[in-house]
N, C-alpha and C positions, 0 to 999 in steps of 0.2 A: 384717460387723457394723456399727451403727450409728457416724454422724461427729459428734463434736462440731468447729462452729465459732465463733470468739468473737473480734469484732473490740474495741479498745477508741480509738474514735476522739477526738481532741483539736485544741487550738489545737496549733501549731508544736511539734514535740520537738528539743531542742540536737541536732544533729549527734553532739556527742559523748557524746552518753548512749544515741544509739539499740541499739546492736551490745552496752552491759551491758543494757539493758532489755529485751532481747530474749531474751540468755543468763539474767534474773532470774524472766523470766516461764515458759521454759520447768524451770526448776528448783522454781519454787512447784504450780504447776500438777503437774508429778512429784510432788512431796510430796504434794501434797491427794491426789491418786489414789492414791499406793501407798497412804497410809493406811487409804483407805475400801477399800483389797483389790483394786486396779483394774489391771492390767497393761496396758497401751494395746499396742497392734503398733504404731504408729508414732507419734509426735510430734514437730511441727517448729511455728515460729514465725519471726516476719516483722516488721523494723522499718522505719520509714518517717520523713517527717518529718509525717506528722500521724495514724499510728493504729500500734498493736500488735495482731498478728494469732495468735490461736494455731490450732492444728489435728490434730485428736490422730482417729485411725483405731482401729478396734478395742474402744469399747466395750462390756458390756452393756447390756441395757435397764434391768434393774434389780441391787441390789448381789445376791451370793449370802448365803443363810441361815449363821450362821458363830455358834459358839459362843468366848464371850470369857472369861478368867480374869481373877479380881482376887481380888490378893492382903491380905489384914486383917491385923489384931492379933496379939500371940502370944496362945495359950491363958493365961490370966490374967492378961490385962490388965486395967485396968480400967475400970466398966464404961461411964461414959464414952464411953469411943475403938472398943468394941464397938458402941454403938450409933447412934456416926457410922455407922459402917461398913458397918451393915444399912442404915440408912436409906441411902447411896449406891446399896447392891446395889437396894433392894426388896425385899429377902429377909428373912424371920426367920433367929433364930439354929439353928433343926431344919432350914433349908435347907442350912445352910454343912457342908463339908467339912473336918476337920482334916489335915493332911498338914505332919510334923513340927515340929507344935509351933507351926501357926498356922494361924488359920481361911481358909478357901478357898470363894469365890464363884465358882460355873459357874453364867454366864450364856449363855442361848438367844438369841442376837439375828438378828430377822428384816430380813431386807437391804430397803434403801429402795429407790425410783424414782433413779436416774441424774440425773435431772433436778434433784430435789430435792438432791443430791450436789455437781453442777455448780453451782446457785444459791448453796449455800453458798462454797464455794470460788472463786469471780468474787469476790464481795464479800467476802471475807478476801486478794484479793491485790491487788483496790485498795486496800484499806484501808491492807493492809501493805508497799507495794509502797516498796521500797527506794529513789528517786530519790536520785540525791546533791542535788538541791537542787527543792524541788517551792513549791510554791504555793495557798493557800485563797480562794477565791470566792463570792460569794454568799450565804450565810449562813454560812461558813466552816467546813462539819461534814465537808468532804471536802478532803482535800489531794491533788492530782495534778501535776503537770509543769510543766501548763498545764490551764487548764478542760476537763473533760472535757464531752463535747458528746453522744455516740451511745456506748452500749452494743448489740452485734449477738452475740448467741447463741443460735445453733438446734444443736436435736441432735435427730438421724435425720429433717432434714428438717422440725423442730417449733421454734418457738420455746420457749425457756425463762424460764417469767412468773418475774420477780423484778424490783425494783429499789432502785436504791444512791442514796440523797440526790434523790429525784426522777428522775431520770432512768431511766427504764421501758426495760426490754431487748425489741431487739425484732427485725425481719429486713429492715433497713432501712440500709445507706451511702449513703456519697457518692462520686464522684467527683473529679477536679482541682478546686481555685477556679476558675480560672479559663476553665478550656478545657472544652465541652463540648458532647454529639452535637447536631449543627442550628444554633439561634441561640440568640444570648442567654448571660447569663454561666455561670459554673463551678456546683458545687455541688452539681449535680442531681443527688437523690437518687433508689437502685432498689433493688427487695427480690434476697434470694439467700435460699435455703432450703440449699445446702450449697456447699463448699470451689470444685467444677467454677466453678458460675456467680460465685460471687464473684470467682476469678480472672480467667473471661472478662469480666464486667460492668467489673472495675476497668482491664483493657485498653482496653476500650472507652471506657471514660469519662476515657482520657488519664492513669493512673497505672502506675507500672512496681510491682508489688507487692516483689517481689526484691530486695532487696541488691545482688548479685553480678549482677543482669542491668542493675542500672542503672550499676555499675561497668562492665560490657562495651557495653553503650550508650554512657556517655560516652568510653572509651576509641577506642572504633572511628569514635564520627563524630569526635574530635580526630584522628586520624589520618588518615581520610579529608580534611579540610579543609587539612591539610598539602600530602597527597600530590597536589592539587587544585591548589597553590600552588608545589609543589619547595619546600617546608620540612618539617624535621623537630621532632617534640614532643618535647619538655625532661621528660621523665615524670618526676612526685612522687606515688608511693604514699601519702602522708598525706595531700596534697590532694586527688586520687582518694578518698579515704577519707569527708573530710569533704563533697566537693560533693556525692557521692552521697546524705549523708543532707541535703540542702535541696533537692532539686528532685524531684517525685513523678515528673516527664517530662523529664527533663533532656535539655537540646537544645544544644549546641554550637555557639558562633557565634564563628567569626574577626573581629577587627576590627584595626585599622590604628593604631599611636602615633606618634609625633613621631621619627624619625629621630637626631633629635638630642639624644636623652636618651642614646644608646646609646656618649657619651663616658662615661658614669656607668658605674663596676664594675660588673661581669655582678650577681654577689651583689645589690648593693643594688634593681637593678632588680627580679628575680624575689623579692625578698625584698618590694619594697613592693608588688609584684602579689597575692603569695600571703597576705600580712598583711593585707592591707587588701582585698584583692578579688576575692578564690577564684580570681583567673586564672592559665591555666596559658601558660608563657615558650616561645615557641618559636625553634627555631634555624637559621642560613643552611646550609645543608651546605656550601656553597663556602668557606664560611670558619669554618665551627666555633663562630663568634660566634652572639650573639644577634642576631634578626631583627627587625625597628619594627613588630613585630605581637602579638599576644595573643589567645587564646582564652577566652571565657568560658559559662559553662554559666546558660543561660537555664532557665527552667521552664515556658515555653510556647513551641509552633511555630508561629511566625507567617507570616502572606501574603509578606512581603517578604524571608524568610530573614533574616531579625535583622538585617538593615540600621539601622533605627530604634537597635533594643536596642546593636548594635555603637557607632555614634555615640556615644550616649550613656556609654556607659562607657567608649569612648575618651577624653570630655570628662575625666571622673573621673579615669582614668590620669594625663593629663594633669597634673591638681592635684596628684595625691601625687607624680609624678615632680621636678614645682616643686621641693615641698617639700623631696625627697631632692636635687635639686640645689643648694637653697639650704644645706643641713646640712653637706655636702661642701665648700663653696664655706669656710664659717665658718669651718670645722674644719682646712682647708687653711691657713687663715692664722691659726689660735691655734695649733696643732704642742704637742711632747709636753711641754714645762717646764713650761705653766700648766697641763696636766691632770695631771703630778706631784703639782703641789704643791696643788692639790686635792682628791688620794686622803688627807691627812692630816686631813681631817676625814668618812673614810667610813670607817665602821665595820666589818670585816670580818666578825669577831663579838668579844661584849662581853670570852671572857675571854681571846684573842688576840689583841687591838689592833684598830690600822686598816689599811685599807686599805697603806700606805704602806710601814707593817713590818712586813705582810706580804712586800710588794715587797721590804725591805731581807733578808727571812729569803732569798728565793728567789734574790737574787743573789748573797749567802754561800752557799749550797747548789749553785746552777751551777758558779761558781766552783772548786769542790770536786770536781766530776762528771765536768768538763768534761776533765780529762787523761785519765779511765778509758772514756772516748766516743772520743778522738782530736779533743776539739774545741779551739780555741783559747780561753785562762783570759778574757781581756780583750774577746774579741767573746761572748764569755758572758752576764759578768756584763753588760754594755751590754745583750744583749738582753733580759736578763732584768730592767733594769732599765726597762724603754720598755714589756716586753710587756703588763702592765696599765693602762698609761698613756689606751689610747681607752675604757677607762671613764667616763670624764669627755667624752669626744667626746657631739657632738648626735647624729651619724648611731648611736652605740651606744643612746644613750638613749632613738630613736627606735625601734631596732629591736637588743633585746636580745642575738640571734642573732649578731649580725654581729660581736661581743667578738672580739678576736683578729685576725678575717678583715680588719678597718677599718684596726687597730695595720699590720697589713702593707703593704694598700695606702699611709696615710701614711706608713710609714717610707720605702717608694719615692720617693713626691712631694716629701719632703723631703731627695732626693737619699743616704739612709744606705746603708750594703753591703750588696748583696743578698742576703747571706748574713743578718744579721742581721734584714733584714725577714722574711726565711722561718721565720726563728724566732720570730719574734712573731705572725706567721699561726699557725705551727701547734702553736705550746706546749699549746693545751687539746687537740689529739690524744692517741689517739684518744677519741672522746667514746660513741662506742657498738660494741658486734659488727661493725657496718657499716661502720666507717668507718675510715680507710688510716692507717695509724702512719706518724709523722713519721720519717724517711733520715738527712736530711743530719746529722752530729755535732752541731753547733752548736746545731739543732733539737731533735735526742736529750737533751740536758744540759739546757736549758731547762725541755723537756716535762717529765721527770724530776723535775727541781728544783721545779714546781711539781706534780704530783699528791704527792710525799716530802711536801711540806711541808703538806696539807694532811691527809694521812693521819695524821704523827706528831703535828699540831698538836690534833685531834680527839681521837685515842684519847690524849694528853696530860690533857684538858677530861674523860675518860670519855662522851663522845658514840660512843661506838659503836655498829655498828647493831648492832640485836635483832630478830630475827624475820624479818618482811616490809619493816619499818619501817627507810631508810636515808636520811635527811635532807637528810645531804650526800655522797650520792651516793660512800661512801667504799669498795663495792665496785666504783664503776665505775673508780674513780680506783687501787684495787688491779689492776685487769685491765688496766687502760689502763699500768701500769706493768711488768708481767707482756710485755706483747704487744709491749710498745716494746722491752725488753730483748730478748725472743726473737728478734722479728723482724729485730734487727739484731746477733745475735749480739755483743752488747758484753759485757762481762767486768766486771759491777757487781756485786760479795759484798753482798747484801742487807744482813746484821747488824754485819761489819767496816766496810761504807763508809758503802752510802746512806744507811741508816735511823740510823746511829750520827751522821754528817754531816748528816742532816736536825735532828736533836735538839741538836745543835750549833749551827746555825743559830739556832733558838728561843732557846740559851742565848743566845746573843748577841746577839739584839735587845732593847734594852732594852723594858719597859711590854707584853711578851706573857704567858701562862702563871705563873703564878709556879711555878716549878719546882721552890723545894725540897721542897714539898710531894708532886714526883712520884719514884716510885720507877724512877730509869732503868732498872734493867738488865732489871726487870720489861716498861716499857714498849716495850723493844729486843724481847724476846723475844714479847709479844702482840701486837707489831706483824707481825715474823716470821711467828707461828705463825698469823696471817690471812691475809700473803700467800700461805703453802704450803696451806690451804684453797681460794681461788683456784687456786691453781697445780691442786691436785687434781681441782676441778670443769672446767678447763679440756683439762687432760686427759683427764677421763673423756667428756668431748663429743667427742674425737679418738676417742674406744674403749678407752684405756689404763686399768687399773685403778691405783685410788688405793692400794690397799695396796703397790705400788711405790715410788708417792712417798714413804708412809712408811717402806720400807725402806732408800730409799736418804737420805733427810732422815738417817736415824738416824743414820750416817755421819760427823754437823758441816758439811754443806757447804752452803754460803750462796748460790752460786752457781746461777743458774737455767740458764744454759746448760747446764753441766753435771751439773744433776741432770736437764734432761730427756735429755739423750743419755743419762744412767744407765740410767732409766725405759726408753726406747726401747731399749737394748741390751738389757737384761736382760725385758722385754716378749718379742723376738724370739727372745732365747735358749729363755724357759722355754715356748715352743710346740711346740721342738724334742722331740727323745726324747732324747737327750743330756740338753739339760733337766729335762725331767719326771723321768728316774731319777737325775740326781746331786739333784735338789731332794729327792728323796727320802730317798736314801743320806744326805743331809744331816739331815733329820728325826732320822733312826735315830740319826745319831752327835750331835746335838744333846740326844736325850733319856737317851742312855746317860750324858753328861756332866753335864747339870744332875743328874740322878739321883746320878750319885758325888759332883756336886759340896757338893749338899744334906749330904751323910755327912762333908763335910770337906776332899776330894781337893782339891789344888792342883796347875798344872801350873807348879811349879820346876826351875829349870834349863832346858837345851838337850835340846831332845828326839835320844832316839841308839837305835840298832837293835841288839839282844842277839846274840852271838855265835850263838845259834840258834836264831834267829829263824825264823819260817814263811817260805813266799812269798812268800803274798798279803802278810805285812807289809812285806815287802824290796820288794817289786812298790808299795806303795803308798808308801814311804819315798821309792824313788827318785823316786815321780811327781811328790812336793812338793818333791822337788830338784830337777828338770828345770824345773818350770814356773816356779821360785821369780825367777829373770832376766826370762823374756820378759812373764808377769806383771806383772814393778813396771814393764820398759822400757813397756809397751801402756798402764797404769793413769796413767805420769809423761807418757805423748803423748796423753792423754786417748782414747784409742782403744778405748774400753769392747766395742764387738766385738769386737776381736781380744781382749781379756782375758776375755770369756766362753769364745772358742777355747779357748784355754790350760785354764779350768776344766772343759769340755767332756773334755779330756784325764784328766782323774780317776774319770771314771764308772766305767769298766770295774775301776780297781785301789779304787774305794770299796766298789762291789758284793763286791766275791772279797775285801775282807779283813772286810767286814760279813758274809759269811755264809760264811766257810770260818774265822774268827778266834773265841776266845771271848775274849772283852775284858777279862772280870772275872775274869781268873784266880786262881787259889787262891798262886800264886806272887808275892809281892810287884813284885817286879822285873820282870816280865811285863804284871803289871796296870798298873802303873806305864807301861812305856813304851808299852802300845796304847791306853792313851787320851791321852797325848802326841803321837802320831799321831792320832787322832780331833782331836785340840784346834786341830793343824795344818791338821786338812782345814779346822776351823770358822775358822780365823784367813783361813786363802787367800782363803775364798769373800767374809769379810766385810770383804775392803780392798775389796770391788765393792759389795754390799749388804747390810744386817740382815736375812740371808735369815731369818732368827726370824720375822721380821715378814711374810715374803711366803705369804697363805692359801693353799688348797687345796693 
């Protein structure tokens, strides 16, 4: 079946808008077509840094013949709104259909040219085409990106006449700027009539049309120029990401920097490389260090293999690496007192203070944390009172990023324990999925003490996120608290310590929150009940189901260690067959109970077994007395499998007195004590979990 192709060529597109405009284009283009009734066999699109490419296989030539409904007025309306409604249809009123009680328009509609389809649909998704930030030119009746320059759409080999503000579509691109077949500069324009030649023509004419192959281009020739060298590349997926979308031909070219910048922190170097000048850092393998070289991604292959273009942007390096040594240099001899007391006029936010007491909440909050981490009270509160402090650094100001990583390096140079430099490095750990939760105690107390403080401080303000929308990053700072605790098995009760000790904090700093405004125990508990949301979704990325966590939350227990070993124990258990049928057995004697319980039943007193009693009751009495020790000994050494064992142990005396027992006996004294036994079974199982709460 017939191809449409449709290129939309432009000045330069932001790198980082190319891979949404790509996913916007092929989402409108769907739209238009499903609507006109058009099911494409395949559709794919292409972004670049100067055109948007779609390419859709499979359509007709013309739409199909298709009858439409529209629905009118109710029967006596008035007459008015009836005779919009004809004049919409074209119909009289002897045409229209009644079908309960309101008029009904069957309309015959005869399918158009494709063409005629596509023309509309080009020009409703420039028109509407979502850019986060776009621009008008020329007589200003068209907003795009960047000027758009060439519209190219043919289908089945045809051009489709239409166009948008002047610019006439037609079957004509271009090439590179600058590189092009023979002599002479870039730009040279050549027709394509479908998808083959346009791919091949754009090869030829020195552009990589793909994404992902200009990503494996640049990856491969950086690697090869390494391995050319005996060094290894410093790989960054984001800058990968973004050089792709600036070079149509990206060409890779090794150049040479100044040796002696390389006294300058690894960080700062790759960080003013990647900031300032898409280059990517490479490394010595003999020594793990960074190497006095750099790689940069050219957009033309030139005669002399980038010798010229390398110079050059060595020159460049050069500059900014000045710079970053002269900021290091400053900042080495002003040290953390004068950037203290400079956080007192930065505003953290307006109705939390500043900067400072912020500082002042998070070292009352370490402080706090710090004995329940194993870490020392007094190398705490110091770190936590420095770890904000290269805010105020030039090297921070220059390169936002480096917050924290800076604090560390200067606590080194300024001879402090290198315990507490590592805590001021790593306090804003971890910051994403990706990235290593802070170890050392000292570290853990700190980190802690500042995401607590920013979480309780926020949902104090009612800044909570909603929806997609998270401002201040207050689920990352929930996860990041989550992962820190997990990962180091420390023993922080979320509701008794942190979060109660974080609002403490707040209370104490004078000119933050005004607090009595806030209803604590409210905001103890929606603080909580965010983190165990987190905690759910985190778990369910391991495969764990969330209705666990809510079983075992139900519980009181604060403690994330030990609800996920709950979760995990009782996950393992109930895949077992032991499992499944005491989950079940439990069902049964759960609804027998709420049932009696609804009518009045209470279970008073000590439950006791009638002098003639059944079996199955005797067989299940003794079970809940056997288990009743090893039980609380497994539950008090937090050994949640071995106390699934133990429950494990009642399947068999659940099942035989569930279906050899009649529960509701007509005998007072009978009824009475088998569901004091049922009550038993439901008490055991829920010192482990609110099996109520666990589905299926």
């Amino acid at each position: 079946m017939p191809q449409l192709l449709l290129e939309l060529f432009s000045e330069e597109i932001p790198a980082r808008m190319q891979a949404g405009a790509a996913r916007d284009l092929e989402r409108m283009a769907r739209e238009h077509l499903a609507a006109a009734g058009f099911l494409p066999e395949a559709l794919k699109t292409f972004a670049g840094p100067r055109r948007l490419t779609l390419v859709v296989e499979g359509l007709p030539i013309a739409q199909a013949d298709r009858k439409e409904e529209l629905k009118g007025p109710r029967v006596g309306a008035p007459p008015q709104a009836l005779e919009g409604f004809l004049r919409k249809a074209g119909l009289t009123q002897d045409q229209l259909v009644e079908r309960d009680g309101v008029w009904m328009a069957f309309l015959d509609k005869k399918g158009r040219p494709t063409t005629e389809i596509v023309a509309e649909m080009v020009e409703a998704i420039i028109r509407g085409f979502p850019w986060p930030k776009s621009m008008t030119w020329g007589s200003g009746k068209l907003r795009w990106v960047r000027p758009l320059k060439r519209i190219l759409c043919v289908f089945d080999r045809e051009v489709v006449p239409f166009a948008v503000e002047g610019i006439e579509a037609g079957d004509v691109t271009e090439g590179h700027r600058f590189m092009r077949v023979g002599y002479g500069w870039g730009g040279q324009p050549f027709k394509v009539r479908d998808f083959d030649e346009y791919a091949k023509g754009l090869a030829e004419h020195f552009v990589v049309l793909d994404v992902e192959e200009r990503k494996a281009r640049i990856l491969e020739g950086c690697k090869t120029l390494c391995f050319a060298r005996n060094l290894e590349l410093v790989e960054d997926i984001g800058l990968l990401e973004e050089v792709a979308g600036l070079a149509e031909w990206p060409t890779p070219v090794l150049g040479d920097m100044d040796p002696a910048f390389l006294d300058l922190p690894g960080e700062v170097i790759r960080t003013s490389m990647r900031t300032h000048q898409k280059y990517f850092a490479v490394r010595d393998p003999a020594t793990g260090g960074l190497a006095p070289h750099f790689i940069t991604i050219a957009n033309v292959q030139s005669a002399d293999s980038g010798a010229v273009i390398a110079q050059g942007n060595a020159k460049v390096l050069s500059s900014r690496l000045s710079d970053a040594r002269f900021f290091w240099d400053e900042d080495v001899k002003v040290g953390f007192e004068p950037w203290l007391a400079k956080l007192n006029g930065v505003t953290f936010h307006a109705k939390l203070g500043t900067m400072a007491e912020r500082v002042e909440r998070i070292v009352a909050l370490a402080g706090e944390i710090a004995p329940l981490v194993g870490a020392d009270v007094a190398k705490a509160k110091e770190a936590a009172r420095l770890a904000k402090a290269d805010l105020a650094s030039q090297m921070v100001g220059e390169f936002p990023e480096l917050q924290g990583l800076m604090g560390g390096y200067y606590a080194r140079a300024a001879g402090l324990d290198p315990e507490i430099a590592d805590a001021i490095r790593d306090h804003y750990k971890p910051q994403g999925p990706s990235d290593a939760v802070p170890t050392a105690p000292l570290s853990v107390a700190v980190a802690l003490a500042d995401k607590l403080d920013t979480l309780v401080g926020f949902f104090a303000i009612d800044e909570k996120p909603t929806g997609s929308k998270d401002p201040y990053a207050l689920r990352r700072a929930a996860l990041g608290v989550i992962r820190t605790i997990l990962s180091n098995s420390v023993r922080v009760p979320l509701r008794d310590s942190a979060i109660s000790a974080a609002l403490w904090a707040h209370e104490k700093v004078a000119g933050a929150t005004s607090w009595r405004a806030v209803d604590k125990l409210s905001l103890v508990d929606e603080t909580l009940a965010f983190f165990i949301d987190r905690l759910k979704g985190t778990l369910k990325d391991q495969g764990k189901r969330h209705d666990l966590v809510d079983a075992v939350f139900a519980l009181g227990d604060d403690d994330l260690v030990r609800i996920v070993a709950r979760v995990e124990a009782l996950d393992g258990f109930l895949t077992t067959d032991d499992g499944k049928t005491l989950m079940a057995g439990y069902k049964r004697a759960s609804n027998i109970l709420k049932a009696e319980e609804k009518k009045g039943w209470k279970a008073e007193g000590g439950r006791e077994i009638l002098p003639d009693a059944s079996a199955p009751e005797v067989q299940l009495h003794d079970g809940l007395r056997m288990i009743e020790k090893p039980l609380a000994d497994a539950l008090a050494a937090e050994d949640f499998t071995a106390a699934m064992r133990e429950l494990a142990g009642l399947r068999g005396p659940v099942d035989a007195f569930l279906d050899g027992v009649f529960v509701n006996s007509e005998v007072p004294a009978e009824r009475d004590s088998r569901l004091k036994t049922l009550a038993a079974v439901r008490d055991a199982m829920g010192q482990v979990a609110d099996f109520s709460l666990v589905g299926g």
